[in-house]
N, C-alpha and C positions, 0 to 999 in steps of 0.2 A: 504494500500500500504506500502511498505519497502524499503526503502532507507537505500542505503549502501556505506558509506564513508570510505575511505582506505587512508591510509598514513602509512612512512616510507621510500619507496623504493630509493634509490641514487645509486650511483658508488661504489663497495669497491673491495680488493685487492682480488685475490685470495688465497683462505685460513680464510679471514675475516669472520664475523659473520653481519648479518642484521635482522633486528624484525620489521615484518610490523605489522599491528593492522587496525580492518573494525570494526568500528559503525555502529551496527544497529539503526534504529529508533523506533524500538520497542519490548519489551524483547524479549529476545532471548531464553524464555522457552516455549513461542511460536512455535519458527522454529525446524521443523525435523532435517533438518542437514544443517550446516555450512560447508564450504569448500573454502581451497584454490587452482585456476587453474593458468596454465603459458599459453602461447602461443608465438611463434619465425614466424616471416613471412614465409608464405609460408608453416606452418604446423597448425594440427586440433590443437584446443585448449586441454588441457591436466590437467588430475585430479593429484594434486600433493598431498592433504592431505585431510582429512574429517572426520570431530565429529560427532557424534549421542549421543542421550540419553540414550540408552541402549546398546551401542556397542564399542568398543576398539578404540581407533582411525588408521585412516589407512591412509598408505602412498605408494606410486611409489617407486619402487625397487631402482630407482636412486637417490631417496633421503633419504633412510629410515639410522639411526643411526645420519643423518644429522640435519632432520628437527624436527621441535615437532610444533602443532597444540594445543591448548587452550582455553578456554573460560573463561571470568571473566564476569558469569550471571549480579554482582550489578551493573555495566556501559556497558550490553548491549553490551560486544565485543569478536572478535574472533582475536587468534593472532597466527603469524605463525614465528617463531624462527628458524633464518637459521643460519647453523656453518658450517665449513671448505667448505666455497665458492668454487665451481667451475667456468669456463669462461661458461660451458656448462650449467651453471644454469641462465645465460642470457634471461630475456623473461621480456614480459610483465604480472605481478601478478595480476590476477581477485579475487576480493574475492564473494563466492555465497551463496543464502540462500535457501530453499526451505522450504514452509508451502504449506503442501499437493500436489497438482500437478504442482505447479505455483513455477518458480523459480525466484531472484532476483539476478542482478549483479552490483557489484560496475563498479568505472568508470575506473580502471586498474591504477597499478603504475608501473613503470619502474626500473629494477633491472639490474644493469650493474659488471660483473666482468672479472674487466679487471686490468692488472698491467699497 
C-alpha cells in the first residue's frame, strides 16, 4: 500500500509563489507516474501536472510557464512549484501516484489566492 502525505498549501497574494511537496511511503522509482490534481466545488477534479520516467513533464495550459513539477527520488517526494499566483488557481491540491493500475491519493491541501 502507498501512503501519501502532502503539505505546504496556505493563503498567498496574488502574484505570490507556493511549493507544496507529497511523501511517498515508499520509493518513488517504484510508481509510474506522480501527479498533481486541483479541484473547486462543484467541478470534476482536474490534472494540473504529471512526471513519468521516461516522458517530459506535462502541465494544463492554465498553468504551464507557471508551475514546475519535480521529484527528489532520495526522500521519496514529488513537488509542485507554483509562481505568479492567480485567484483562479484557488482549489483544493491532491497529490496522486499510480503503480500499474491502482492509483493512490493524498489527503488534499488547500490553496487560497486571495488579496
Amino acid at each position: 500500500q502507498v501512503q501519501l502525505v502532502e503539505s505546504g498549501g496556505g493563503l498567498v497574494q496574488p502574484g505570490g509563489s507556493l511549493s507544496l511537496s507529497c511523501a511517498a511511503s515508499v520509493s518513488i522509482f517504484s510508481i509510474n507516474a506522480m501527479g498533481w490534481y486541483r479541484q473547486v466545488p462543484g467541478k470534476q477534479r482536474e490534472l494540473v501536472a504529471l512526471t513519468t520516467s521516461g516522458a517530459r513533464p506535462g502541465y494544463v495550459d492554465s498553468v504551464k510557464g507557471r508551475f514546475t513539477i519535480s521529484r527528489d527520488n532520495a526522500k521519496n517526494m514529488v513537488l509542485l512549484q507554483m509562481n505568479s499566483l492567480k485567484p483562479e488557481d484557488t482549489a483544493v491540491y491532491y497529490c496522486n501516484a499510480r503503480i500499474d493500475s491502482t492509483s493512490y491519493w493524498g489527503q488534499g491541501t488547500q490553496v487560497t489566492v486571495s488579496s
